[in-house]
C-alpha positions as CSV (number, residue, x, y, z in Angstrom):
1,X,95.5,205.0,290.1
2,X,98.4,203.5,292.0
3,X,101.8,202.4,289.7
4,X,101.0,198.9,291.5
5,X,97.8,198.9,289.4
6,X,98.9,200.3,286.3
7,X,101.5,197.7,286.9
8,X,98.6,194.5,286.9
9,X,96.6,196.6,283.9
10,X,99.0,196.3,281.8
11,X,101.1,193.1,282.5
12,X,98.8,190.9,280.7
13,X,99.5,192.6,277.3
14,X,102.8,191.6,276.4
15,X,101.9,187.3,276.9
16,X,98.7,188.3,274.6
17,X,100.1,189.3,271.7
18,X,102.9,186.6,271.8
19,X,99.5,184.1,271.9
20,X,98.0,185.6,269.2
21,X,101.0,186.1,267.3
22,X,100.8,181.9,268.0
23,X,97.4,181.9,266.9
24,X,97.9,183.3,263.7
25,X,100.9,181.4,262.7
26,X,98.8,178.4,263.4
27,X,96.0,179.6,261.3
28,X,98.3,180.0,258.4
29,X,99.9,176.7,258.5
30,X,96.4,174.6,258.5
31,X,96.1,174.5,254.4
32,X,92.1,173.6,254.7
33,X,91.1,176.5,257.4
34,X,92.8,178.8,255.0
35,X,91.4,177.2,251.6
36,X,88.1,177.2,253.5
37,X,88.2,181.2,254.7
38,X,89.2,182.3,250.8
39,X,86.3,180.0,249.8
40,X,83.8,182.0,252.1
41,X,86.1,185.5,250.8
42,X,85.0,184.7,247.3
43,X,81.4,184.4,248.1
44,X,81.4,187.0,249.9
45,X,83.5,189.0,247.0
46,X,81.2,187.5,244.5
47,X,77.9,188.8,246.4
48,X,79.4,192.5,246.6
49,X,80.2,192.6,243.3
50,X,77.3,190.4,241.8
51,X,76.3,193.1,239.3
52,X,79.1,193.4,237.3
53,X,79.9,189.6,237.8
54,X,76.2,188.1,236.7
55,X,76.0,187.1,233.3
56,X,72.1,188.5,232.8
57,X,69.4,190.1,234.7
58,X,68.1,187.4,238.1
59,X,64.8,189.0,237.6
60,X,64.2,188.4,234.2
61,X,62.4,185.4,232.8
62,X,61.0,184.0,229.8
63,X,58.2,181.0,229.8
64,X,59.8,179.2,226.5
65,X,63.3,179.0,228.3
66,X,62.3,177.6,231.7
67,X,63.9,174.0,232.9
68,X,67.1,174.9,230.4
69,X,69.6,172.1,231.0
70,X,73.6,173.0,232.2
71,X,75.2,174.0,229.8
72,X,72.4,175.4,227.5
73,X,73.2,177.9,224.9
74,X,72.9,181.5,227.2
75,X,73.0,179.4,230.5
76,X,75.7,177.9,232.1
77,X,74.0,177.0,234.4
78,X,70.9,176.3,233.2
79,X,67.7,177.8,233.9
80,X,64.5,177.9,236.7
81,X,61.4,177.5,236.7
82,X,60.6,180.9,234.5
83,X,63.1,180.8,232.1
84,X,66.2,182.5,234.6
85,X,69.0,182.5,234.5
86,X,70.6,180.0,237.5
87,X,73.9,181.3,237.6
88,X,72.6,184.7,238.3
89,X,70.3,183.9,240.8
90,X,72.7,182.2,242.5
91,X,75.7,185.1,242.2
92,X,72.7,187.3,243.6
93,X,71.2,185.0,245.7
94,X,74.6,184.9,247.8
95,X,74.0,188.4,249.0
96,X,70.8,187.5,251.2
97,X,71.9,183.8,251.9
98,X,75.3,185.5,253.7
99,X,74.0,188.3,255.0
100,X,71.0,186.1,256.7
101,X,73.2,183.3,257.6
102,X,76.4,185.8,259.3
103,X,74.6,189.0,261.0
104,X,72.0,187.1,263.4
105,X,74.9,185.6,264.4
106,X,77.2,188.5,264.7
107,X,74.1,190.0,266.8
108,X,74.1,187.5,268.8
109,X,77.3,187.5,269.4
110,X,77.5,191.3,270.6
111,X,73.7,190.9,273.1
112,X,74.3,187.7,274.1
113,X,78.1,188.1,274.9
114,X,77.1,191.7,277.0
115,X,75.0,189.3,278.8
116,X,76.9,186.8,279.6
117,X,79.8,188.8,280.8
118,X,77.5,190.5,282.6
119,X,76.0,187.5,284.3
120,X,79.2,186.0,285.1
121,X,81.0,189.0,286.4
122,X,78.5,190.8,288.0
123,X,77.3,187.2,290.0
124,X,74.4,186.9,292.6
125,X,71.2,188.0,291.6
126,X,72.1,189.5,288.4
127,X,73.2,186.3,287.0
128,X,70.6,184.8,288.5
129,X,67.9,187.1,286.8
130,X,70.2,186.7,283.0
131,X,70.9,183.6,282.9
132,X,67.0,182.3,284.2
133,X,65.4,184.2,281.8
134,X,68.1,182.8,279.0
135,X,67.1,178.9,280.3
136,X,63.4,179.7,279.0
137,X,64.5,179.8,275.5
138,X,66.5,176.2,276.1
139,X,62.5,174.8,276.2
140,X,62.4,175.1,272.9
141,X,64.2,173.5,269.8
142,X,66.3,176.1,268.2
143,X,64.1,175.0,265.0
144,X,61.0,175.7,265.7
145,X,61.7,178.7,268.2
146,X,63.2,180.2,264.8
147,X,59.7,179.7,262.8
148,X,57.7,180.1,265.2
149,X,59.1,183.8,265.9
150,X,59.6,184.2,261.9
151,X,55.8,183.2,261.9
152,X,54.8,185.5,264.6
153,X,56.3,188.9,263.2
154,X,55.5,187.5,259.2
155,X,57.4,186.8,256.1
156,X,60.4,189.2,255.7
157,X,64.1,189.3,255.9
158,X,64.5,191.8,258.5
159,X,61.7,190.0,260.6
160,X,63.9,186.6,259.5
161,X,67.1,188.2,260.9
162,X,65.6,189.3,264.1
163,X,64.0,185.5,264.9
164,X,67.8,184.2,264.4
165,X,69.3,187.0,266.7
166,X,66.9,185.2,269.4
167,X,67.4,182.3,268.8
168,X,71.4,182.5,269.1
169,X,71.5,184.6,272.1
170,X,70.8,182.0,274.5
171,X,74.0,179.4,273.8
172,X,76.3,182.6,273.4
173,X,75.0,184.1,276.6
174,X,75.3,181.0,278.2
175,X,79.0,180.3,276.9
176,X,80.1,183.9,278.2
177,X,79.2,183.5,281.1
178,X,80.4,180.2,282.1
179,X,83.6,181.7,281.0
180,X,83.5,185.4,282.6
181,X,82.5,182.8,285.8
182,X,86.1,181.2,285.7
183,X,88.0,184.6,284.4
184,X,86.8,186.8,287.5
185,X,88.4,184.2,290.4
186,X,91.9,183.9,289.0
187,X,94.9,185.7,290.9
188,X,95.2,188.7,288.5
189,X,91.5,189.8,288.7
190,X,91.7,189.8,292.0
191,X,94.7,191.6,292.5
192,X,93.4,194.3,290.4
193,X,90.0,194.4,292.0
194,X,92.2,194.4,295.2
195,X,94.4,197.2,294.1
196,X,91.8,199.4,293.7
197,X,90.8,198.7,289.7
198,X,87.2,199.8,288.8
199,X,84.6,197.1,287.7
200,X,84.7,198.4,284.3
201,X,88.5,198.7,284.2
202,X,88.8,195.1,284.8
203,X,86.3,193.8,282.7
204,X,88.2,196.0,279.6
205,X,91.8,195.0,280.0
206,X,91.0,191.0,281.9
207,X,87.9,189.6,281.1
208,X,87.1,190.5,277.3
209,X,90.5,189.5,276.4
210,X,90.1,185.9,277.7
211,X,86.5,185.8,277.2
212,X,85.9,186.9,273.8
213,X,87.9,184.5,272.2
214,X,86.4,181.5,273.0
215,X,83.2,183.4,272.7
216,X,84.2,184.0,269.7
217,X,85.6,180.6,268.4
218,X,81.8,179.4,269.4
219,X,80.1,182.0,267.7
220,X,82.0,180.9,264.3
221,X,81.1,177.2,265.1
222,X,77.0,178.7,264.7
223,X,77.6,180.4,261.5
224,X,76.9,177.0,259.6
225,X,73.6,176.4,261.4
226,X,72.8,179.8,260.8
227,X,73.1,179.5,256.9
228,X,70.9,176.1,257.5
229,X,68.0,177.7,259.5
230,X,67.9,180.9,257.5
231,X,67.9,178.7,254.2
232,X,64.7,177.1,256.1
233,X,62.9,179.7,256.8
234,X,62.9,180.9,253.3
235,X,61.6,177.2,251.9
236,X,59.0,178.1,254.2
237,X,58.0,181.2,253.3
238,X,59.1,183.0,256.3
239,X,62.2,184.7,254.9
240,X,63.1,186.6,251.7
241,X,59.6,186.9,249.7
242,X,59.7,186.2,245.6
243,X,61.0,187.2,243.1
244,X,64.3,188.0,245.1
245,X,66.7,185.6,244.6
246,X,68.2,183.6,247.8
247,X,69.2,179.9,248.1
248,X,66.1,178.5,250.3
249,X,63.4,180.4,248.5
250,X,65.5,179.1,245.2
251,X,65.0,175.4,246.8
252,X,61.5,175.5,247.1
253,X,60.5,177.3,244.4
254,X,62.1,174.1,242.2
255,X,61.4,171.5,243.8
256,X,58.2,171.1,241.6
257,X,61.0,170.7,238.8
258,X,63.6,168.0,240.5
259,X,61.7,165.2,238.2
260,X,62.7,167.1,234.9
261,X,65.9,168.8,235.9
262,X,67.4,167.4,238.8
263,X,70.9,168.7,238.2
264,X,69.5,172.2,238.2
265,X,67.1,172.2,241.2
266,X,70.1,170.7,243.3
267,X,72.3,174.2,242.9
268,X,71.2,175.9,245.6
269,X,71.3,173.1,247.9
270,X,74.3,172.5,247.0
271,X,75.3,176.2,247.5
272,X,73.9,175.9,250.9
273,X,76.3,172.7,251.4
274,X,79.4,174.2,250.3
275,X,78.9,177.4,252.6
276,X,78.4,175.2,255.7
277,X,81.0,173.0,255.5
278,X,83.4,175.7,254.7
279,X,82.2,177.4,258.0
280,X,82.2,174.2,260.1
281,X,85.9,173.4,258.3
282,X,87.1,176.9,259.5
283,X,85.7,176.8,262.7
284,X,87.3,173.9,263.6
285,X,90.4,175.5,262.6
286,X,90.2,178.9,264.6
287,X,89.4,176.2,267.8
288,X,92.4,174.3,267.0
289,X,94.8,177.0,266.7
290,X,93.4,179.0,269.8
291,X,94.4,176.3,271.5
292,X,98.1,177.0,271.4
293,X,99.2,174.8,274.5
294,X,99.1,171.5,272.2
Protein backbone atom coordinates (compact mmCIF):
# COMPACT_ATOMS: atom_id res chain seq x y z
CA UNK A 1 0.00 0.00 0.00
CA UNK A 2 1.03 3.43 -1.01
CA UNK A 3 2.59 5.96 2.05
CA UNK A 4 -0.43 8.23 0.58
CA UNK A 5 -2.71 5.59 1.99
CA UNK A 6 -1.07 4.59 5.02
CA UNK A 7 -1.15 8.33 5.35
CA UNK A 8 -5.40 8.52 5.23
CA UNK A 9 -5.46 4.99 7.43
CA UNK A 10 -4.06 6.40 9.97
CA UNK A 11 -4.86 10.12 10.18
CA UNK A 12 -8.06 9.67 11.82
CA UNK A 13 -6.52 8.14 14.92
CA UNK A 14 -4.94 10.94 16.64
CA UNK A 15 -8.66 13.39 16.53
CA UNK A 16 -10.27 9.93 17.98
CA UNK A 17 -8.69 9.56 20.96
CA UNK A 18 -8.69 13.32 21.78
CA UNK A 19 -12.82 12.69 21.33
CA UNK A 20 -12.98 10.04 23.49
CA UNK A 21 -10.53 11.23 25.82
CA UNK A 22 -13.69 14.20 25.72
CA UNK A 23 -16.09 11.60 26.13
CA UNK A 24 -14.85 10.20 29.16
CA UNK A 25 -14.18 13.34 31.00
CA UNK A 26 -17.75 14.15 30.31
CA UNK A 27 -18.95 10.94 31.63
CA UNK A 28 -17.15 11.49 34.80
CA UNK A 29 -18.42 14.90 35.46
CA UNK A 30 -22.32 13.91 35.09
CA UNK A 31 -22.82 12.87 39.04
CA UNK A 32 -26.20 10.79 38.06
CA UNK A 33 -24.76 8.76 34.86
CA UNK A 34 -22.04 7.77 37.19
CA UNK A 35 -24.30 7.15 40.43
CA UNK A 36 -26.56 5.28 37.94
CA UNK A 37 -23.56 2.92 36.24
CA UNK A 38 -22.24 1.88 40.08
CA UNK A 39 -26.01 1.22 40.76
CA UNK A 40 -26.16 -1.29 37.78
CA UNK A 41 -22.19 -2.44 38.94
CA UNK A 42 -23.63 -3.48 42.30
CA UNK A 43 -26.34 -5.55 40.74
CA UNK A 44 -24.42 -6.87 38.72
CA UNK A 45 -21.69 -7.56 41.69
CA UNK A 46 -24.49 -8.71 43.80
CA UNK A 47 -25.76 -11.37 41.14
CA UNK A 48 -22.06 -12.88 40.68
CA UNK A 49 -21.62 -13.22 44.06
CA UNK A 50 -25.30 -13.99 45.20
CA UNK A 51 -24.10 -17.15 47.12
CA UNK A 52 -22.05 -15.86 49.57
CA UNK A 53 -24.15 -12.66 49.72
CA UNK A 54 -27.85 -14.37 50.31
CA UNK A 55 -28.88 -14.63 53.70
CA UNK A 56 -30.66 -18.38 53.23
CA UNK A 57 -31.37 -20.88 50.54
CA UNK A 58 -33.99 -19.11 47.35
CA UNK A 59 -35.16 -22.59 47.03
CA UNK A 60 -36.24 -23.36 50.27
CA UNK A 61 -39.68 -22.92 51.61
CA UNK A 62 -41.71 -23.59 54.51
CA UNK A 63 -45.91 -23.44 54.30
CA UNK A 64 -46.14 -21.91 58.10
CA UNK A 65 -43.80 -18.94 57.14
CA UNK A 66 -45.36 -17.81 53.83
CA UNK A 67 -46.67 -14.00 53.49
CA UNK A 68 -43.93 -12.99 56.43
CA UNK A 69 -44.16 -9.19 56.76
CA UNK A 70 -40.63 -6.85 56.25
CA UNK A 71 -38.90 -6.96 58.79
CA UNK A 72 -39.98 -10.44 60.22
CA UNK A 73 -37.75 -12.28 62.51
CA UNK A 74 -35.32 -14.41 59.70
CA UNK A 75 -36.59 -12.07 56.88
CA UNK A 76 -35.71 -8.82 56.01
CA UNK A 77 -37.48 -8.79 53.63
CA UNK A 78 -40.15 -10.66 54.22
CA UNK A 79 -41.30 -13.71 52.70
CA UNK A 80 -43.29 -15.34 49.37
CA UNK A 81 -45.83 -17.16 48.83
CA UNK A 82 -44.05 -20.60 50.29
CA UNK A 83 -42.50 -19.37 53.13
CA UNK A 84 -38.98 -17.89 51.13
CA UNK A 85 -37.01 -15.93 51.78
CA UNK A 86 -37.55 -12.48 49.54
CA UNK A 87 -34.30 -11.02 49.94
CA UNK A 88 -32.73 -14.15 48.50
CA UNK A 89 -34.80 -14.56 45.70
CA UNK A 90 -34.26 -11.29 44.83
CA UNK A 91 -30.17 -11.37 45.29
CA UNK A 92 -30.62 -14.55 42.97
CA UNK A 93 -33.22 -13.44 40.96
CA UNK A 94 -30.73 -10.60 39.60
CA UNK A 95 -28.68 -13.18 37.85
CA UNK A 96 -31.48 -14.22 35.26
CA UNK A 97 -33.28 -10.73 35.26
CA UNK A 98 -29.61 -9.13 34.03
CA UNK A 99 -28.48 -11.65 32.06
CA UNK A 100 -32.05 -11.72 30.11
CA UNK A 101 -32.47 -8.08 30.11
CA UNK A 102 -28.37 -7.21 28.76
CA UNK A 103 -27.35 -10.26 26.25
CA UNK A 104 -30.39 -10.19 23.65
CA UNK A 105 -29.38 -6.87 23.56
CA UNK A 106 -25.65 -7.25 23.24
CA UNK A 107 -26.72 -9.91 20.39
CA UNK A 108 -28.35 -7.67 18.79
CA UNK A 109 -26.10 -5.42 18.87
CA UNK A 110 -23.16 -7.57 17.25
CA UNK A 111 -26.06 -9.34 14.05
CA UNK A 112 -27.85 -6.41 13.67
CA UNK A 113 -24.84 -3.93 13.62
CA UNK A 114 -22.92 -6.53 10.88
CA UNK A 115 -26.01 -5.92 9.00
CA UNK A 116 -26.40 -2.73 9.01
CA UNK A 117 -22.95 -1.86 8.15
CA UNK A 118 -23.27 -4.16 5.66
CA UNK A 119 -26.37 -2.71 4.21
CA UNK A 120 -25.14 0.72 4.24
CA UNK A 121 -21.69 0.24 2.98
CA UNK A 122 -22.16 -2.34 0.59
CA UNK A 123 -25.47 -0.19 -1.08
CA UNK A 124 -27.52 -1.32 -4.14
CA UNK A 125 -29.06 -4.48 -3.96
CA UNK A 126 -27.53 -5.71 -0.84
CA UNK A 127 -29.08 -3.15 1.15
CA UNK A 128 -31.89 -3.54 -0.63
CA UNK A 129 -32.21 -7.27 0.15
CA UNK A 130 -31.09 -6.41 4.39
CA UNK A 131 -32.81 -3.79 5.05
CA UNK A 132 -36.41 -5.22 3.21
CA UNK A 133 -36.22 -8.24 4.89
CA UNK A 134 -35.48 -6.15 8.35
CA UNK A 135 -38.90 -3.82 7.45
CA UNK A 136 -41.03 -7.19 7.84
CA UNK A 137 -40.33 -7.29 11.50
CA UNK A 138 -41.44 -3.33 11.77
CA UNK A 139 -45.18 -5.07 11.04
CA UNK A 140 -45.20 -6.16 14.24
CA UNK A 141 -45.24 -4.58 17.80
CA UNK A 142 -41.98 -5.31 19.46
CA UNK A 143 -44.43 -6.78 22.21
CA UNK A 144 -46.17 -9.23 20.81
CA UNK A 145 -43.34 -10.20 18.14
CA UNK A 146 -41.41 -11.06 21.56
CA UNK A 147 -44.32 -13.57 22.82
CA UNK A 148 -45.34 -14.70 20.04
CA UNK A 149 -41.65 -16.10 19.15
CA UNK A 150 -41.19 -16.95 23.02
CA UNK A 151 -44.59 -18.91 22.45
CA UNK A 152 -43.51 -20.48 19.32
CA UNK A 153 -40.19 -22.14 20.44
CA UNK A 154 -41.91 -22.69 24.36
CA UNK A 155 -41.14 -21.62 27.86
CA UNK A 156 -37.41 -21.34 28.55
CA UNK A 157 -34.70 -18.89 29.09
CA UNK A 158 -32.48 -19.70 26.30
CA UNK A 159 -35.67 -19.81 23.99
CA UNK A 160 -36.59 -16.22 25.94
CA UNK A 161 -33.15 -14.80 25.02
CA UNK A 162 -33.30 -15.84 21.41
CA UNK A 163 -37.13 -14.16 20.84
CA UNK A 164 -35.34 -10.82 22.31
CA UNK A 165 -32.21 -11.14 19.95
CA UNK A 166 -35.04 -10.90 17.14
CA UNK A 167 -36.77 -8.63 18.21
CA UNK A 168 -33.79 -6.03 18.65
CA UNK A 169 -32.17 -6.68 15.52
CA UNK A 170 -34.34 -4.79 13.43
CA UNK A 171 -33.96 -1.02 15.10
CA UNK A 172 -30.14 -1.69 15.49
CA UNK A 173 -29.84 -2.83 11.95
CA UNK A 174 -31.70 -0.13 10.87
CA UNK A 175 -29.67 2.55 12.93
CA UNK A 176 -26.29 1.14 11.39
CA UNK A 177 -27.06 1.49 8.49
CA UNK A 178 -28.57 4.86 8.23
CA UNK A 179 -25.30 5.72 9.69
CA UNK A 180 -22.67 3.52 7.64
CA UNK A 181 -25.10 5.33 4.70
CA UNK A 182 -23.74 8.91 5.71
CA UNK A 183 -20.01 7.61 6.86
CA UNK A 184 -19.12 5.96 3.35
CA UNK A 185 -19.77 9.53 1.23
CA UNK A 186 -17.52 11.77 3.32
CA UNK A 187 -14.11 13.05 1.82
CA UNK A 188 -11.79 10.62 3.74
CA UNK A 189 -13.63 7.37 2.68
CA UNK A 190 -13.34 8.32 -0.50
CA UNK A 191 -9.97 9.21 -0.62
CA UNK A 192 -9.10 5.99 0.80
CA UNK A 193 -11.34 3.96 -1.46
CA UNK A 194 -9.58 6.23 -4.08
CA UNK A 195 -6.12 5.49 -2.99
CA UNK A 196 -6.41 2.13 -3.41
CA UNK A 197 -7.77 1.05 0.32
CA UNK A 198 -9.53 -2.47 0.38
CA UNK A 199 -13.40 -2.63 1.27
CA UNK A 200 -12.57 -4.26 4.45
CA UNK A 201 -9.65 -1.93 5.26
CA UNK A 202 -11.95 0.96 5.21
CA UNK A 203 -14.73 -0.42 6.89
CA UNK A 204 -11.98 -1.38 9.98
CA UNK A 205 -10.14 1.97 10.45
CA UNK A 206 -13.45 4.57 9.06
CA UNK A 207 -16.62 3.27 9.36
CA UNK A 208 -16.77 1.18 12.83
CA UNK A 209 -15.10 3.96 14.49
CA UNK A 210 -17.87 6.46 13.62
CA UNK A 211 -20.52 4.01 13.45
CA UNK A 212 -20.30 1.92 16.41
CA UNK A 213 -20.60 4.62 18.68
CA UNK A 214 -23.81 5.89 18.11
CA UNK A 215 -24.75 2.27 17.45
CA UNK A 216 -23.75 1.86 20.43
CA UNK A 217 -25.26 4.85 22.48
CA UNK A 218 -28.72 3.28 20.86
CA UNK A 219 -28.08 -0.05 21.88
CA UNK A 220 -27.70 1.17 25.69
CA UNK A 221 -30.96 3.28 25.23
CA UNK A 222 -32.82 -0.62 24.59
CA UNK A 223 -31.30 -2.21 27.62
CA UNK A 224 -34.27 -0.79 29.79
CA UNK A 225 -36.95 -2.18 27.39
CA UNK A 226 -35.12 -5.20 27.40
CA UNK A 227 -35.28 -5.69 31.25
CA UNK A 228 -39.21 -4.70 30.75
CA UNK A 229 -40.08 -7.32 27.95
CA UNK A 230 -37.91 -10.13 29.44
CA UNK A 231 -39.65 -9.41 32.96
CA UNK A 232 -42.93 -9.93 30.75
CA UNK A 233 -42.36 -12.84 29.25
CA UNK A 234 -41.63 -14.57 32.53
CA UNK A 235 -45.16 -13.19 34.17
CA UNK A 236 -46.33 -14.99 31.23
CA UNK A 237 -44.83 -18.08 31.46
CA UNK A 238 -42.66 -17.89 28.52
CA UNK A 239 -39.33 -17.25 30.29
CA UNK A 240 -37.48 -18.68 33.37
CA UNK A 241 -39.85 -21.82 34.55
CA UNK A 242 -40.46 -22.22 38.61
CA UNK A 243 -38.95 -22.62 41.10
CA UNK A 244 -36.00 -20.42 39.72
CA UNK A 245 -36.02 -17.23 41.07
CA UNK A 246 -36.22 -14.05 38.51
CA UNK A 247 -38.09 -10.81 38.99
CA UNK A 248 -41.18 -11.38 36.41
CA UNK A 249 -41.80 -14.99 37.30
CA UNK A 250 -41.42 -13.45 41.15
CA UNK A 251 -44.38 -10.81 39.97
CA UNK A 252 -46.67 -13.25 38.97
CA UNK A 253 -46.21 -15.80 41.16
CA UNK A 254 -47.53 -13.06 44.09
CA UNK A 255 -49.79 -11.32 42.73
CA UNK A 256 -52.40 -13.83 44.31
CA UNK A 257 -50.80 -12.26 47.61
CA UNK A 258 -50.85 -8.22 46.82
CA UNK A 259 -54.25 -8.10 49.14
CA UNK A 260 -52.38 -9.56 52.24
CA UNK A 261 -48.88 -8.30 51.64
CA UNK A 262 -48.69 -5.63 49.39
CA UNK A 263 -45.28 -4.24 50.50
CA UNK A 264 -43.82 -7.68 49.72
CA UNK A 265 -45.36 -8.54 46.27
CA UNK A 266 -44.27 -4.98 45.07
CA UNK A 267 -40.21 -5.93 45.47
CA UNK A 268 -39.71 -7.23 42.32
CA UNK A 269 -41.48 -4.68 40.49
CA UNK A 270 -39.84 -2.47 42.05
CA UNK A 271 -36.45 -4.19 41.32
CA UNK A 272 -37.51 -4.13 37.80
CA UNK A 273 -38.09 -0.14 38.17
CA UNK A 274 -34.90 0.67 39.67
CA UNK A 275 -32.92 -1.31 36.91
CA UNK A 276 -34.67 0.53 34.11
CA UNK A 277 -34.43 3.82 35.13
CA UNK A 278 -30.81 3.44 35.98
CA UNK A 279 -30.34 2.15 32.32
CA UNK A 280 -32.55 4.94 30.73
CA UNK A 281 -30.56 7.57 33.34
CA UNK A 282 -27.17 6.29 31.91
CA UNK A 283 -28.05 6.14 28.58
CA UNK A 284 -29.00 9.51 28.44
CA UNK A 285 -25.76 10.24 29.75
CA UNK A 286 -23.31 8.22 27.31
CA UNK A 287 -25.72 10.33 24.46
CA UNK A 288 -24.94 13.44 26.09
CA UNK A 289 -21.35 13.18 26.45
CA UNK A 290 -20.81 11.62 22.96
CA UNK A 291 -21.98 14.57 21.82
CA UNK A 292 -18.86 16.64 22.55
CA UNK A 293 -19.49 19.58 20.06
CA UNK A 294 -22.08 21.22 22.77
Amino acid sequence: MSAVAADIQTAPAAPAQGYWRAVTSRLLRDKLTVACALVILGLILMAVFAPWIAPDDPLKSSIFKRLQPIGAPGFPLGSDELGRDMLSRLIFGARLSLVMGIVPVLCALGIGGLLGITAGFMGGRTNTAIMRTIDVFYAFPSVLLAVAISGALGAGVLNAILSLTIVFIPPIARVAESVTTQVRSLDYVEAARASGAGSFAIIRVHILGNVMGPVFVYATSLLSVCMILAAGLSFLGLGTKPPLPEWGLMLNTLRTAIFQNPWVAALPGLMIFLVSFCFNLMSDGVRAAMDVTR
